[in-house]
C-alpha positions in Angstrom: 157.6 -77.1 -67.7 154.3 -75.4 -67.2 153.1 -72.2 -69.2 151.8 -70.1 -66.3 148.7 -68.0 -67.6 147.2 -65.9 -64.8 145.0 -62.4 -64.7 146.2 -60.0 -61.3 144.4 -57.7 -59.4 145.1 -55.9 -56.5 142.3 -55.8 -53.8 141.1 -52.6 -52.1 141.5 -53.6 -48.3 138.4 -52.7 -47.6 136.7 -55.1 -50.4 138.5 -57.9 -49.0 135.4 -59.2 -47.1 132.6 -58.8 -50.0 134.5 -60.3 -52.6 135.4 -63.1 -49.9 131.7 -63.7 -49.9 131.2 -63.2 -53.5 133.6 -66.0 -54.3 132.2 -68.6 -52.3 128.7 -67.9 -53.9 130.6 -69.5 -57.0 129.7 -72.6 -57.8 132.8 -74.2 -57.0 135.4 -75.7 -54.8 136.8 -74.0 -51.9 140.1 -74.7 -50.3 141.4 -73.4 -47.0 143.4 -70.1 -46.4 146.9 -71.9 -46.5 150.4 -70.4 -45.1 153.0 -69.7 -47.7 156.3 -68.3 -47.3 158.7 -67.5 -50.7 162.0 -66.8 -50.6 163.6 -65.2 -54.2 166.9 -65.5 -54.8 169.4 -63.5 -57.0 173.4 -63.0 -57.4 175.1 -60.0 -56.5 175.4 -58.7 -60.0 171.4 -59.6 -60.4 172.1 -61.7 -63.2 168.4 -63.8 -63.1 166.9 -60.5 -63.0 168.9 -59.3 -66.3 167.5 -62.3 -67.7 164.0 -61.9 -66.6 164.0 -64.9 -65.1 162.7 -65.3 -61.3 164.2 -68.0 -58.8 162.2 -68.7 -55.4 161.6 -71.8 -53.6 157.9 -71.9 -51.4 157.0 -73.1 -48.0 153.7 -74.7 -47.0 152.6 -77.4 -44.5 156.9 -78.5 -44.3 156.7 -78.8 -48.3 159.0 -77.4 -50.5 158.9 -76.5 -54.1 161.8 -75.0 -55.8 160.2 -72.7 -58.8 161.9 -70.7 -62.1 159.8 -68.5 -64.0 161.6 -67.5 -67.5 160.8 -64.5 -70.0 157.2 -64.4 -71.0 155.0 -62.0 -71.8 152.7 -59.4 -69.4 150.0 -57.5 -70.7 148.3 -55.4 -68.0 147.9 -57.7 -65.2 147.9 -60.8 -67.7 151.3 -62.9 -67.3 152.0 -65.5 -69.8 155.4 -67.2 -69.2 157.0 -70.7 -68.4 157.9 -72.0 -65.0 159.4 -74.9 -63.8 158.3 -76.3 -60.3 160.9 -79.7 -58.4 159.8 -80.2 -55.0 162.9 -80.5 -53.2 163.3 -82.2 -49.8 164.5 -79.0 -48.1 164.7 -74.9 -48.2 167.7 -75.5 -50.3 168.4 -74.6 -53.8 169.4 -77.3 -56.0 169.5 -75.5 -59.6 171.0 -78.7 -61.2 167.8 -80.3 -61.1 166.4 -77.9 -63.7 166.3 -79.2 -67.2 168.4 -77.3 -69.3 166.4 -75.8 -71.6 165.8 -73.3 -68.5 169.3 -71.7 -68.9 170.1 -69.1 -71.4 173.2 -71.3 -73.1 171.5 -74.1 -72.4 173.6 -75.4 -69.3 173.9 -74.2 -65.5 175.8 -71.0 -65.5 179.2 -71.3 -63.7 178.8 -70.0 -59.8 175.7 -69.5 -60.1 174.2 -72.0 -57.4 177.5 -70.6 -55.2 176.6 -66.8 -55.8 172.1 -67.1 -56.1 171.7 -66.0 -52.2 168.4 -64.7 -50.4 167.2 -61.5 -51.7 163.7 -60.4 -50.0 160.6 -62.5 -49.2 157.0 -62.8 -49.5 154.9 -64.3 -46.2 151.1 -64.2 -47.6 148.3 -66.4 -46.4 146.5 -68.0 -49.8 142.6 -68.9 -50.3 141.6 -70.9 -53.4 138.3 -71.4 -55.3 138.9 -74.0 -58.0 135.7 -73.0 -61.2 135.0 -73.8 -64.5 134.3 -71.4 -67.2 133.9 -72.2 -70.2 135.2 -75.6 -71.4 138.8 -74.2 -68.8 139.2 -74.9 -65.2 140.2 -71.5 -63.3 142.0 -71.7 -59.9 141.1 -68.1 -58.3 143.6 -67.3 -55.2 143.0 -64.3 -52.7 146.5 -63.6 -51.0 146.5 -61.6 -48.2 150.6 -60.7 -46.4 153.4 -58.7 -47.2 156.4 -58.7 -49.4 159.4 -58.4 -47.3 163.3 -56.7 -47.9 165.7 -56.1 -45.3 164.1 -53.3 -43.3 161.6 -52.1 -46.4 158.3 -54.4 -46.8 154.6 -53.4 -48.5 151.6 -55.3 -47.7 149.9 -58.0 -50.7 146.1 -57.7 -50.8 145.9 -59.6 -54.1 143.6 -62.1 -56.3 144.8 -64.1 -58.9 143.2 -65.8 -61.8 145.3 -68.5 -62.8 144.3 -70.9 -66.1 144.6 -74.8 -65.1 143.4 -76.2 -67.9 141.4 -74.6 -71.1 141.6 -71.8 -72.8 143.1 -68.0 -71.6 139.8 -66.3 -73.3 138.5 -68.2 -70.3 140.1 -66.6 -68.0 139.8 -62.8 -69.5 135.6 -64.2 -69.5 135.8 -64.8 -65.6 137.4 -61.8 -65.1 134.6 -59.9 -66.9 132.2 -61.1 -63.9 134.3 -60.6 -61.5 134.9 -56.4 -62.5 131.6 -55.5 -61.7 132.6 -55.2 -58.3 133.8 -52.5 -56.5 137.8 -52.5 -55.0 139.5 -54.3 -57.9 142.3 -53.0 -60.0 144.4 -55.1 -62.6 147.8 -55.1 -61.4 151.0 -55.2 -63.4 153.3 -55.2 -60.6 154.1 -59.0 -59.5 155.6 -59.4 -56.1 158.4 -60.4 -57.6 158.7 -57.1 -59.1 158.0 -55.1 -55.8 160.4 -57.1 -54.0 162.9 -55.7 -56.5 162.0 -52.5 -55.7 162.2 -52.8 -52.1 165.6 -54.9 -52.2 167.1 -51.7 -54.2 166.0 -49.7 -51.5 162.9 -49.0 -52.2 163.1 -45.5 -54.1 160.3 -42.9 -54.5 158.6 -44.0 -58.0 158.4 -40.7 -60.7 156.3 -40.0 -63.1 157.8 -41.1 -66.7 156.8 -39.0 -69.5 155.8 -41.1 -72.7 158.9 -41.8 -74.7 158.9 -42.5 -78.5 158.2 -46.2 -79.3 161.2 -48.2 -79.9 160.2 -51.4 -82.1 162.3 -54.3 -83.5 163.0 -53.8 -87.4 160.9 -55.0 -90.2 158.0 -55.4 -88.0 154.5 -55.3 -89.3 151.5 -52.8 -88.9 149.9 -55.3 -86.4 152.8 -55.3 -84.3 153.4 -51.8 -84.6 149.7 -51.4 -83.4 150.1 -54.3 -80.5 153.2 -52.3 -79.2 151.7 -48.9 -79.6 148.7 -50.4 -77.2 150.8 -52.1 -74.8 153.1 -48.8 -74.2 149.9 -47.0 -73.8 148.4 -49.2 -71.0 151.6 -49.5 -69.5 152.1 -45.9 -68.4 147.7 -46.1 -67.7 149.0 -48.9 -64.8 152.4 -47.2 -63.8 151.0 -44.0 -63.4 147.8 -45.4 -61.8 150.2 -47.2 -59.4 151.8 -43.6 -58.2 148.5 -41.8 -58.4 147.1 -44.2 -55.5 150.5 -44.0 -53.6 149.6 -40.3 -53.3 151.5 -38.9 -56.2 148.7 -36.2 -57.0 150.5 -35.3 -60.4 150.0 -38.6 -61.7 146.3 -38.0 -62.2 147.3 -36.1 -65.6 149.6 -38.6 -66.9 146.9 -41.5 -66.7 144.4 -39.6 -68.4 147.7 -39.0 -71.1 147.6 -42.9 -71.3 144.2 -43.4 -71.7 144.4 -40.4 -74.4 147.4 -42.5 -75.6 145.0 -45.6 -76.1 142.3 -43.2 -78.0 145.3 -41.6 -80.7 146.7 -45.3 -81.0 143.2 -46.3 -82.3 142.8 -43.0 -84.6 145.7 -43.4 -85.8 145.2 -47.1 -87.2 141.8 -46.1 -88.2 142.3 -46.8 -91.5 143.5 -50.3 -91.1 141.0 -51.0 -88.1 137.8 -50.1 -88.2 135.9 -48.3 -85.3 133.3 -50.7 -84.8 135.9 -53.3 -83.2 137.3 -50.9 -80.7 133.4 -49.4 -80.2 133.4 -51.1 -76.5 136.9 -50.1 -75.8 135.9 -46.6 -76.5 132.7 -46.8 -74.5 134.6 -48.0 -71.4 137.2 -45.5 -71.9 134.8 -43.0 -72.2 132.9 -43.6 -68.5 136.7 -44.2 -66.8 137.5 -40.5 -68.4 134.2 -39.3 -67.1 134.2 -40.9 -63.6 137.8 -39.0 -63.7 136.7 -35.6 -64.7 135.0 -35.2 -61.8 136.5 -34.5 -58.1 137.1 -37.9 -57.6 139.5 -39.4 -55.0 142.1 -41.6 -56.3 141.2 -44.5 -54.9 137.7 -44.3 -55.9 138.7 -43.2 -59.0 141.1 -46.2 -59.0 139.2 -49.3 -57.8 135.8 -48.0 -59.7 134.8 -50.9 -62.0 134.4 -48.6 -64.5 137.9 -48.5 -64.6 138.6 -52.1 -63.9 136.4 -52.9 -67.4 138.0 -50.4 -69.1 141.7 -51.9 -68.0 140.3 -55.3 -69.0 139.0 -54.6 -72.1 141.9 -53.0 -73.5 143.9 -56.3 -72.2 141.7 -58.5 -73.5 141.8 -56.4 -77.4 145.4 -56.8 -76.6 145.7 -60.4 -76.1 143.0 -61.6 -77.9 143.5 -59.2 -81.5 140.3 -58.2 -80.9 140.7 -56.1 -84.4 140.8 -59.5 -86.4 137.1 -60.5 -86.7 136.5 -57.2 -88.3 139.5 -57.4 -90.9 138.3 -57.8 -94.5 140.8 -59.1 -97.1 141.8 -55.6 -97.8 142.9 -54.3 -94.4 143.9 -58.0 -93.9 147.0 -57.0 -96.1 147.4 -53.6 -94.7 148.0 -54.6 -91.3 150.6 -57.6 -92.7 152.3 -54.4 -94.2 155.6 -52.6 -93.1 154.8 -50.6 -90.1 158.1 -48.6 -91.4 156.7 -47.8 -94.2 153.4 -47.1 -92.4 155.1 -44.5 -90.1 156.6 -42.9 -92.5 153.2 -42.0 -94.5 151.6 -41.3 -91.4 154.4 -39.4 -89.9 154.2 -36.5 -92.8 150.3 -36.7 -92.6 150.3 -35.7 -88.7 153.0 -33.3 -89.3 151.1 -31.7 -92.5 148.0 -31.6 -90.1 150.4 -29.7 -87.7 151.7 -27.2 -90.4 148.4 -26.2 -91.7 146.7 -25.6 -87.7 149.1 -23.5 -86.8 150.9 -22.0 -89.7 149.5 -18.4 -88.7 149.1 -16.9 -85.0 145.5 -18.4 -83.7 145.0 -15.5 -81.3 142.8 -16.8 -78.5 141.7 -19.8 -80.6 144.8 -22.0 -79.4 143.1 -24.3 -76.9 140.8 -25.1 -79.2 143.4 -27.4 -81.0 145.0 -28.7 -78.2 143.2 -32.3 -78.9 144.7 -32.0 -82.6 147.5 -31.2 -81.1 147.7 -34.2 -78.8 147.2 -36.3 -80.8 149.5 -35.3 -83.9 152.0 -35.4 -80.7 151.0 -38.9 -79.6 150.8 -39.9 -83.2 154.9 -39.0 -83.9 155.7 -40.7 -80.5 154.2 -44.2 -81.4 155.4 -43.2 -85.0 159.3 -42.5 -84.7 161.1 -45.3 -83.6 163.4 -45.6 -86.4 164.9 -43.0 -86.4 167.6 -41.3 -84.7 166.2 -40.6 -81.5 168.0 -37.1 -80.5 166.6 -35.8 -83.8 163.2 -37.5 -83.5 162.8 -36.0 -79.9 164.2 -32.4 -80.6 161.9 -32.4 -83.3 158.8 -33.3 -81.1 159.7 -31.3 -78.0 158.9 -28.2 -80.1 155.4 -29.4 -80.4 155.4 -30.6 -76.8 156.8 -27.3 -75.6 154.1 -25.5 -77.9 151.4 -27.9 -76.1 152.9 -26.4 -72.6 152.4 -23.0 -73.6 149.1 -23.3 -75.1 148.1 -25.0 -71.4 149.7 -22.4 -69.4 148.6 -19.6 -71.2 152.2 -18.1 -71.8 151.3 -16.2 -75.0 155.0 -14.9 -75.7 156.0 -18.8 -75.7 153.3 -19.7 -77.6 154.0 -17.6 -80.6 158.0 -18.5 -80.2 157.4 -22.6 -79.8 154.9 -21.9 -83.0 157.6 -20.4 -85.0 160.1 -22.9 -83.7 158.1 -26.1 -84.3 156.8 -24.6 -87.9 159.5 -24.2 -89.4 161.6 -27.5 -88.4 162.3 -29.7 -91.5 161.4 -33.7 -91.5 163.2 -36.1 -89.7 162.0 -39.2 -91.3 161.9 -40.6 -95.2 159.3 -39.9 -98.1 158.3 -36.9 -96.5 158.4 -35.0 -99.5 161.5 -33.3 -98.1 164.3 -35.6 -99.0 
């Protein structure tokens, strides 16, 4: 087994060439665009898929390597997960060669080898550069093809940072460099993942509204906060992925996630103190500027002010970029419960709420609609706990206020006021139960 660490980015097609030349002024070594054809594999009843688990076996030079990737952990572009690589003689699976630590019950699943059939392909041509940074050795692979299914396929324009040896702060340190540069864009999709989506038929992708945060039980304030984060960045890259697909409306909801990012860091402001997220902020603050003007999407897109931005909120992610600045004192808050945490912060955002807009504000509304927001965002990263149909009907009272307020509709402003106002709590130690 190998634990694959690797940092994506997709390539603005008409980058391809500067980068190309950028990367062989690295002082490193250079290896040969190379050929490589993928075939993925799943059962009828996608049962590797429901496992997050990934089955291909790779083509190059009459070589063959049979690969499994199991359940790992992406953060923005960043995968972290295990694979498994058996060269095999052939372009024929042969799953009892895996140890069986790969499978879920610890043996080969019954049928599976007779039911795992071709399921869509990838044909890409790879260039390497093999660098050191750091005390880590960093292949870095530009892959230029297409991702194939049935009659649907997409084109790959991609570069990959992938850690051989050393240390993954290395690799988030080459990426750094590498940002500066016009026509990147960390990319959460793997091929893998688009494959999927072109298998299935290759559906028009929506816009997804922010849902309320759904974490395991008895988790702490950190993880509450690492979860809050990765939800936020994850609708910044899904929505970004529509917006440069030509999904105009997807603008707004990526400047939502990046609002997301700023309320997640308010509202654990009293646990982590600005000064750690200080660069965060910065970045965020020229991506939202660069995006307040009539900017096209992709410029807006593949700008590396919002390729540092992207990376920096990854690497806070990955890295806990919020520990060096922990005293013994916040130390134990953020080892706290995180239910208990959202409970106390749940009746602050909500008092906040009550006292803003306990009387008609005339044409002083949009004034508070950053208040607003953010109180909004706050109960969304907050109420995971608790039954969601209560949680949401409670919230879409503010949301639907929020609407009004944005839209001008002054009767339903004064009705979703009244509505929203006078709604009890949903959650514990609010004073109300």
């Amino acid at each position: 087994m190998a634990q694959e660490i690797e940092l994506k980015f997709i390539v603005e097609n008409d980058s391809v060439d500067a980068l190309r030349t950028h990367l062989h002024q690295l002082s490193g070594e250079h290896h040969d665009p190379v050929q490589l054809l993928n075939i993925y594999y799943e059962t009828p009843d996608n049962w590797l898929r429901s496992h997050d688990m990934g089955l291909r076996i790779r083509g190059a030079n009459g070589q063959y390597e049979m690969t499994m990737k199991i359940a790992g952990r992406v953060v923005g572009g960043l995968h972290q997960r295990p694979e498994y690589n058996i060269d095999i003689a052939k372009p024929e699976l042969e799953l009892d060669r895996f140890p069986v630590e790969v499978w879920p019950n610890g043996e080969l699943p019954e049928n599976l080898a007779a039911q795992a059939a071709p399921l869509f392909s990838t044909d890409f041509v790879r260039e390497k550069w093999l660098v050191n940074e750091g005390k880590s050795r960093i292949e870095i692979a530009l892959d230029l093809g297409e991702v194939k299914a049935g009659e649907f396929q997409e084109p790959i324009c991609e570069l990959e940072l992938e850690l051989l040896e050393g240390d993954a702060d290395d690799v988030l340190k080459l990426a750094r460099k590498l940002v500066g540069l016009s026509g990147l864009r960390q990319g959460s999709l793997s091929k893998a993942a688009r494959g999927y989506h072109l298998a299935a038929g290759n559906a028009p992708r929506v816009l997804k509204p922010t849902t309320i945060l759904r974490v395991p039980a008895k988790v702490s304030v950190e993880q509450g906060l690492e979860a809050a984060l990765e939800l936020a960045l994850s609708q910044w890259q899904y929505h970004e992925e529509l917006w440069i697909r030509g999904v105009k409306e997807a603008k707004a909801n990526v400047l939502s996630a990046m609002g997301l990012v700023r309320s997640t860091l308010t509202l654990f402001g009293g646990v982590v103190p600005r000064k750690a997220s200080a660069h965060l902020r910065d970045f965020l603050t020229q991506t939202e500027a660069l995006m307040a003007t009539d900017v096209s999407a992709q410029t807006a897109v593949y700008s590396p002010q919002t390729a540092a931005a992207k990376l920096a909120l990854t690497e806070f992610l990955v890295t806990r970029g919020w520990q060096p600045f922990l005293d013994d004192k916040a130390q134990k808050k953020i080892a706290d419960s995180f239910k208990r945490f959202a409970d106390t912060h749940m009746s602050r955002s909500a008092a906040e709420l009550k006292t803003i807009f306990d009387r008609p504000l005339g044409d002083q509304y949009s004034d508070q609609l950053i208040r607003l927001t953010r109180d909004i965002d706050s109960i969304l990263l907050l109420a995971g706990s608790y039954e969601g149909v209560k949680a949401q009907a409670w919230l879409e009272n503010w949301q639907g206020l929020r609407h009004a307020i944005e839209t001008r509709q002054r009767i339903e402003i004064e009705h979703f006021r009244n509505e929203a106002i006078s709604q009890e709590p949903f959650w514990l130690h609010s004073g109300k139960r």
